[in-house]
KEFI-285311 format. One record per residue (C-alpha): residue number from 1; chain; x, y, z. Coordinates in Angstrom, 1 decimal, padded with zeros to 4 digits. Example, Ala and Ser with C-alpha at 12.3 -4.5 7.8 and 13.67 -1.06 7.14 Angstrom:
2
PT   num   cadena        x        y        z
PT     1        A    012.3   -004.5    007.8
PT     2        A    013.7   -001.1    007.1
This chain:
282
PT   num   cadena        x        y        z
PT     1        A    023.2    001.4   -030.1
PT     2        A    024.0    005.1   -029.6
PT     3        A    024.2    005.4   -033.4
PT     4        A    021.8    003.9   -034.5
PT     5        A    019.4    005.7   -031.8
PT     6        A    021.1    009.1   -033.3
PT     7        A    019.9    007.9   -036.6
PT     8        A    016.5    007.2   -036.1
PT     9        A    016.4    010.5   -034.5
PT    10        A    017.6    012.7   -037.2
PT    11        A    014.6    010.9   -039.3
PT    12        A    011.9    012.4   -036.8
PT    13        A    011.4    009.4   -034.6
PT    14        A    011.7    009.7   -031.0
PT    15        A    013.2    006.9   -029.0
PT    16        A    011.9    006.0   -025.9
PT    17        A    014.1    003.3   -025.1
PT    18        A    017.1    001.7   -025.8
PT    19        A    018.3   -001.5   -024.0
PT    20        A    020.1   -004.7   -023.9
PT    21        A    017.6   -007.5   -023.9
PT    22        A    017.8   -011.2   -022.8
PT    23        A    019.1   -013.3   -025.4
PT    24        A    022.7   -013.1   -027.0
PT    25        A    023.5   -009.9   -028.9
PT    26        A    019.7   -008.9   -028.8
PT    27        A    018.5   -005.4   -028.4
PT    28        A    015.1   -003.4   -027.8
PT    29        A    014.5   -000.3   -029.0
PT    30        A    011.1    000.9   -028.8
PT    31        A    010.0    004.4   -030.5
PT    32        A    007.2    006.6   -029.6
PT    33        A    003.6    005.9   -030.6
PT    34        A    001.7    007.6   -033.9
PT    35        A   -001.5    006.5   -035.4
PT    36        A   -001.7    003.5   -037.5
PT    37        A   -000.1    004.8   -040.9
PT    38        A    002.4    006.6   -039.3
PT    39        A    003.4    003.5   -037.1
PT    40        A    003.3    001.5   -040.3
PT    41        A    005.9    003.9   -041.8
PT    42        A    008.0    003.9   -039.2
PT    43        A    008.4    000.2   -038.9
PT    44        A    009.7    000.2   -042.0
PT    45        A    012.2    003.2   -041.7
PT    46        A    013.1    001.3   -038.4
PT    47        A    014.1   -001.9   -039.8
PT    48        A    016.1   -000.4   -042.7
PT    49        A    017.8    002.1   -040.4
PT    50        A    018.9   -000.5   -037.9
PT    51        A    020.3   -002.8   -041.0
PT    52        A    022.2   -000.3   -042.4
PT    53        A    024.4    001.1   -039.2
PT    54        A    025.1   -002.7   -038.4
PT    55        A    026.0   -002.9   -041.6
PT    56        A    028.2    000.0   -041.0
PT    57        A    030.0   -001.8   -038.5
PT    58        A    030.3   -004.8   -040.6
PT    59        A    027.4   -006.6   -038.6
PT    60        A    024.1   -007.8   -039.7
PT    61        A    021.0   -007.3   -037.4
PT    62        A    018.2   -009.7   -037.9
PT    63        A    015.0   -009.2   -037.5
PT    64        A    014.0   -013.0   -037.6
PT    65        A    011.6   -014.5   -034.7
PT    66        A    013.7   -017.1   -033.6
PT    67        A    016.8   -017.0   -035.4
PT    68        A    019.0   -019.3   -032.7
PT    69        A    016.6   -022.1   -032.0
PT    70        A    017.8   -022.9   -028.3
PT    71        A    017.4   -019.2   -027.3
PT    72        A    014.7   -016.8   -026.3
PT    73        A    012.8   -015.3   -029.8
PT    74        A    012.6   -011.2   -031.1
PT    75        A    009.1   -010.1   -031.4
PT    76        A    007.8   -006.6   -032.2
PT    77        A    004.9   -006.6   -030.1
PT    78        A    002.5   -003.4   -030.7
PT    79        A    001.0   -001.4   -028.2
PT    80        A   -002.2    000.4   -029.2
PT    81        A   -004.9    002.2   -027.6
PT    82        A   -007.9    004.0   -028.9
PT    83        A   -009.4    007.1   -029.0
PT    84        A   -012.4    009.7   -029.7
PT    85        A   -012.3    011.6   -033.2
PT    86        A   -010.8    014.9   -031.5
PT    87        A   -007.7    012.8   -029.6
PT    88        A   -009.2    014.3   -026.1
PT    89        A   -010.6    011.0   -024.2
PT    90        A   -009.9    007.7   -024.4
PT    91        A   -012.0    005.0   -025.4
PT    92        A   -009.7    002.1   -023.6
PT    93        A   -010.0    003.6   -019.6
PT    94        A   -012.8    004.1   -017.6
PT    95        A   -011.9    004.5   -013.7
PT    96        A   -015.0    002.7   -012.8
PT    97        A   -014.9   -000.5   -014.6
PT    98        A   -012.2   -003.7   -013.0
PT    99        A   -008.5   -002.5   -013.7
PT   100        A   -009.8    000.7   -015.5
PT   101        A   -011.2   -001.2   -018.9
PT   102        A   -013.9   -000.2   -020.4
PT   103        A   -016.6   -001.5   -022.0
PT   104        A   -015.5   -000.6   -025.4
PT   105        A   -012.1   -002.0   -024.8
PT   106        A   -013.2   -005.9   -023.4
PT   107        A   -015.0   -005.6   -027.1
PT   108        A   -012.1   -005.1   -028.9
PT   109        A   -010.1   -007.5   -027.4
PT   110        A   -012.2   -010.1   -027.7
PT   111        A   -012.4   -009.3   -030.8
PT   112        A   -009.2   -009.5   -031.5
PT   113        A   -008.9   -012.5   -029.4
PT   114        A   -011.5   -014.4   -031.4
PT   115        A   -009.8   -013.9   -034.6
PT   116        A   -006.2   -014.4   -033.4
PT   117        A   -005.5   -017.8   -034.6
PT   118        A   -006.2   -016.6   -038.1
PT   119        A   -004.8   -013.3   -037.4
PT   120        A   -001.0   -014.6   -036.5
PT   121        A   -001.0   -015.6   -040.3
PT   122        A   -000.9   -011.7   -040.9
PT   123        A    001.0   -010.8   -037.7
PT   124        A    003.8   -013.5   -037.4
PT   125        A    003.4   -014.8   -040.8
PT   126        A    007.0   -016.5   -041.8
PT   127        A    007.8   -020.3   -041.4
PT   128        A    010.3   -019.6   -038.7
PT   129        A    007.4   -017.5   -036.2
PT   130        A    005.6   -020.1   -035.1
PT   131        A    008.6   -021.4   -033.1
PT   132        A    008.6   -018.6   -031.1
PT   133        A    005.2   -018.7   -029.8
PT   134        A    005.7   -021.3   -027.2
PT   135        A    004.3   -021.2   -023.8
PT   136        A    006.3   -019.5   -020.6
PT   137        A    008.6   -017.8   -023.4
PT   138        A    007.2   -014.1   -022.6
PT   139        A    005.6   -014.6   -026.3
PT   140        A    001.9   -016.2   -025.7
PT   141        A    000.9   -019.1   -027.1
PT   142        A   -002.4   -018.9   -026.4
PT   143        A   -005.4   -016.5   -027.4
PT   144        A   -005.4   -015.2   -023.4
PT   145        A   -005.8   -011.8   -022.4
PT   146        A   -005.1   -010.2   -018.7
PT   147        A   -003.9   -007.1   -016.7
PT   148        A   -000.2   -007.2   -017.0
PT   149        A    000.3   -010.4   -018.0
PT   150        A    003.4   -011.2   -020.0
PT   151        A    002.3   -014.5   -021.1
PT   152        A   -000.8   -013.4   -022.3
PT   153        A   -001.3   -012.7   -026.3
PT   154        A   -003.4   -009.3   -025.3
PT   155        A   -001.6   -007.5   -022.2
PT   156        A   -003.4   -004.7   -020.8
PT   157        A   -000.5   -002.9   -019.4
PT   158        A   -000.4   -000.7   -016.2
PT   159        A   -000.9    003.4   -016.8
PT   160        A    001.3    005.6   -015.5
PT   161        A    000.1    007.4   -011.8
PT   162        A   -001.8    010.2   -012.5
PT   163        A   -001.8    009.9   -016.1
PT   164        A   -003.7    007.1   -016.3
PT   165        A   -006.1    007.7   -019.5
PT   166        A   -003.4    009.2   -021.0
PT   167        A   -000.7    006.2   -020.8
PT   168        A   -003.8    003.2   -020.7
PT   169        A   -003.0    000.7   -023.7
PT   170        A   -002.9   -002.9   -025.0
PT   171        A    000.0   -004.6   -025.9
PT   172        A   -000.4   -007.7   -028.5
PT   173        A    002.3   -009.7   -028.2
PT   174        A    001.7   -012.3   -031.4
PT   175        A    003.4   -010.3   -033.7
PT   176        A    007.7   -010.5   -035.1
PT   177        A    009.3   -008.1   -037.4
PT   178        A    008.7   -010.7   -040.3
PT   179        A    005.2   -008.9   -040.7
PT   180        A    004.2   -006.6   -043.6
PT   181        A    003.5   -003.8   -041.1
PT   182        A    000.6   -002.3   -043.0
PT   183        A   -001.5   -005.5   -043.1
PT   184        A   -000.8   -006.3   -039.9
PT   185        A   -002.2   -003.2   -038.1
PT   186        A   -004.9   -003.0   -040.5
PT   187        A   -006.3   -006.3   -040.0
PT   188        A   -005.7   -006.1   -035.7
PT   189        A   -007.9   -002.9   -036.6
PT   190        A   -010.5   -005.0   -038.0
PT   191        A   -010.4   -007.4   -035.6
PT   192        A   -011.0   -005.1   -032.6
PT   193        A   -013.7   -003.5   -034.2
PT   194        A   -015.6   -006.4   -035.2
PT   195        A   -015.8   -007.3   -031.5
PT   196        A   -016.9   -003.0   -031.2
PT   197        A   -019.8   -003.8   -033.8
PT   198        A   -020.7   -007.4   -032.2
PT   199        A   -020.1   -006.1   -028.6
PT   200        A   -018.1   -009.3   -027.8
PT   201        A   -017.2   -010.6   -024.1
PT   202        A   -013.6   -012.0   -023.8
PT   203        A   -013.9   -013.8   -020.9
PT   204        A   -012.1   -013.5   -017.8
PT   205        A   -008.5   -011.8   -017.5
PT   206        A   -005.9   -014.0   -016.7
PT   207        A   -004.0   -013.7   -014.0
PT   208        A   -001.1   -016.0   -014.2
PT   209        A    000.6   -017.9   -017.1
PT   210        A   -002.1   -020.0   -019.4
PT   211        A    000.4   -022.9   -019.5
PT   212        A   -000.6   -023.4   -015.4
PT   213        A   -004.3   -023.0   -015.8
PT   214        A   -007.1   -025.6   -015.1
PT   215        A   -009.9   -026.6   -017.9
PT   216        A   -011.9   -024.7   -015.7
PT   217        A   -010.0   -021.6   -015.2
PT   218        A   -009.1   -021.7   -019.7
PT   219        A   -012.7   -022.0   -020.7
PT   220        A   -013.8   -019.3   -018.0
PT   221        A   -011.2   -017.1   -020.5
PT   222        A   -011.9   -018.1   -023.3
PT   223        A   -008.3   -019.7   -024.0
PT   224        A   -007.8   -021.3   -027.2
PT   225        A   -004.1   -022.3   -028.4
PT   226        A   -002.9   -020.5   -031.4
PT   227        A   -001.1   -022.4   -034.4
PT   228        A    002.0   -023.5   -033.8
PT   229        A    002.7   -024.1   -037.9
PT   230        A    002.6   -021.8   -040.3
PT   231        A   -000.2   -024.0   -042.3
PT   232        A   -002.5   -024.3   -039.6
PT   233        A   -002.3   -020.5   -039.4
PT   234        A   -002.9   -019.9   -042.7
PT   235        A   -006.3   -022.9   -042.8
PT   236        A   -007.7   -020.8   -039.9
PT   237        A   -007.5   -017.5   -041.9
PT   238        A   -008.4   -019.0   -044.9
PT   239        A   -011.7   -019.9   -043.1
PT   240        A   -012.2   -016.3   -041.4
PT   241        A   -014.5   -014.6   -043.2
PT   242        A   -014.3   -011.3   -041.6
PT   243        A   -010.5   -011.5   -042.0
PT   244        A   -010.6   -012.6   -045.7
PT   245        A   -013.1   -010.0   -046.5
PT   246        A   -011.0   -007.4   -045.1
PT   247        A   -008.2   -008.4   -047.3
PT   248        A   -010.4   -008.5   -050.7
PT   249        A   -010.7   -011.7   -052.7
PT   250        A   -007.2   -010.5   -054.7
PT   251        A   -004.5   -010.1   -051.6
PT   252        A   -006.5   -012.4   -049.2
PT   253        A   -005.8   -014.8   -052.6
PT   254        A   -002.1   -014.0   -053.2
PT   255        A   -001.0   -013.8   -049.5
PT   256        A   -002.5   -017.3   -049.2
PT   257        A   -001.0   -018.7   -052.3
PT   258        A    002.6   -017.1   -051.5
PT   259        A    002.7   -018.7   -047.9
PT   260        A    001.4   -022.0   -048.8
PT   261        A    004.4   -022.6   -051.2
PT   262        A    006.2   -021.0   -048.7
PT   263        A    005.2   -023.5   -046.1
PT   264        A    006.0   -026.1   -048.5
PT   265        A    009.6   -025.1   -049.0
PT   266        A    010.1   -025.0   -045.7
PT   267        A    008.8   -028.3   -044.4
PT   268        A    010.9   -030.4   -047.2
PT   269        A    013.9   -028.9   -045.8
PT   270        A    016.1   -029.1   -042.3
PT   271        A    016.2   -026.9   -039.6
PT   272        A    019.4   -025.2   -040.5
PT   273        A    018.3   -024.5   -044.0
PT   274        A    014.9   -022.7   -041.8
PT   275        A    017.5   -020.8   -039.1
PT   276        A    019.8   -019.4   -042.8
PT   277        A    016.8   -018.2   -045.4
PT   278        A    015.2   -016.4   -041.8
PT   279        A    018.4   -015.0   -040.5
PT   280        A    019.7   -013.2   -043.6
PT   281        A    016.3   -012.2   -045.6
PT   282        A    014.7   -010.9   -042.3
């Protein structure tokens, strides 16, 4: 851990945090925020760093979402938050609205929200993701959003005391490190800002896990499940206009046609062959 938080230092990136995490041999290291591209970049310079000390050390890390079937999953949730053109006020907090959201912020996550069964084609897009997004596994399963809610898919997390528009952000929990970091961020981007230029409502927060809610209490949030295979995911961005237009008619074609045979592979064959092609290529 040490070293490979001393090597992600000496490339520029500065660590936050560094800790054991619940299931066997798993780890969290979490690094500190930049704008999109730079986030992008240092996803990548991220996985390849952490790969090549374990390697060091004759160990492979995986970055797989489930990669022991019977234990908790490895996500790479992102926490984002948005701000004016000159980076001096942010566009998430405003003190006088419920839990310090503002306007602009219930837009773009219901924006996100609406598109997020399409979306987890982008954001946990291999064969092997969709068995970590189960309900009550800290994961969401669900399109739900709330105020520090861990089984919720859009988690508006608590701000520091006295820096509170300064530390206010959203954490989207439906993304693993099997993602292509650039499309991911750019199409959550889009997302949110369609519900900006719509001005979307989410619903109400929730407040405790989805899995316990009542028809009543879902619908009053807007709940919807998300896809818990790999081809339904890809069918409901395949029918999302906004999404597929953000893509372009070539990559929204190509990632499409890639995953589908993908998904075929996959489903003629066993779980162990699944737990082995994840494991090692991611």
């Amino acid at each position: 851990m040490v070293e490979t938080v001393d090597a992600l230092t000496a490339q520029g990136m500065r660590v936050e945090q560094a800790i054991n995490e619940y299931g066997p041999g798993q780890q969290e290291i979490s690094i500190r925020h930049t704008d999109a591209l730079g986030a992008a970049d240092n996803q990548m310079k991220f996985r390849d760093t952490v790969r090549g000390v374990a390697r060091r050390h004759d160990l492979l890390a995986s970055f797989a979402a489930k990669p022991f079937p019977d234990q908790i999953g490895s996500g790479a949730h992102i926490h984002l938050s948005l701000w004016n053109e000159q980076g001096t006020r942010s566009l998430l907090y405003d003190p006088q609205e419920p839990g310090g959201l503002s306007g602009t912020g219930r837009a773009f996550i219901a924006g996100v929200a609406e598109h997020l069964p399409a979306l987890t084609a982008l954001t946990v897009p291999s064969y092997n993701s969709f068995r970590r997004l189960t309900p009550s596994a800290w994961a969401s399963a669900t399109t739900a959003w709330g105020f520090d809610n861990k089984e919720a898919a859009l988690r508006v997390a608590s701000p520091f005391y006295r820096r509170e528009e300064q530390t206010y952000n959203i954490e989207f929990k439906a993304s693993d490190g099997s993602s292509n970091p650039y499309l991911s961020l750019g199409a959550l981007i889009a997302c949110g800002l369609d519900g900006i230029e719509r001005v979307l409502d989410p619903g109400d927060p929730c407040e405790h896990d989805p899995a316990g809610l009542s028809a009543e209490e879902l619908a009053r949030g807007k709940v919807r499940p998300l896809p818990s295979r790999m081809g339904d995911a890809l069918d409901e961005l395949e029918k999302d206009t906004m999404l597929i237009d953000a893509l372009g008619p070539l990559l929204s074609r190509c990632i499409l046609a890639v995953r589908r045979s993908e998904d075929a592979a996959f489903s003629a064959q066993d779980l162990d062959f699944e737990i082995r092609q994840h494991f090692y290529r991611f």
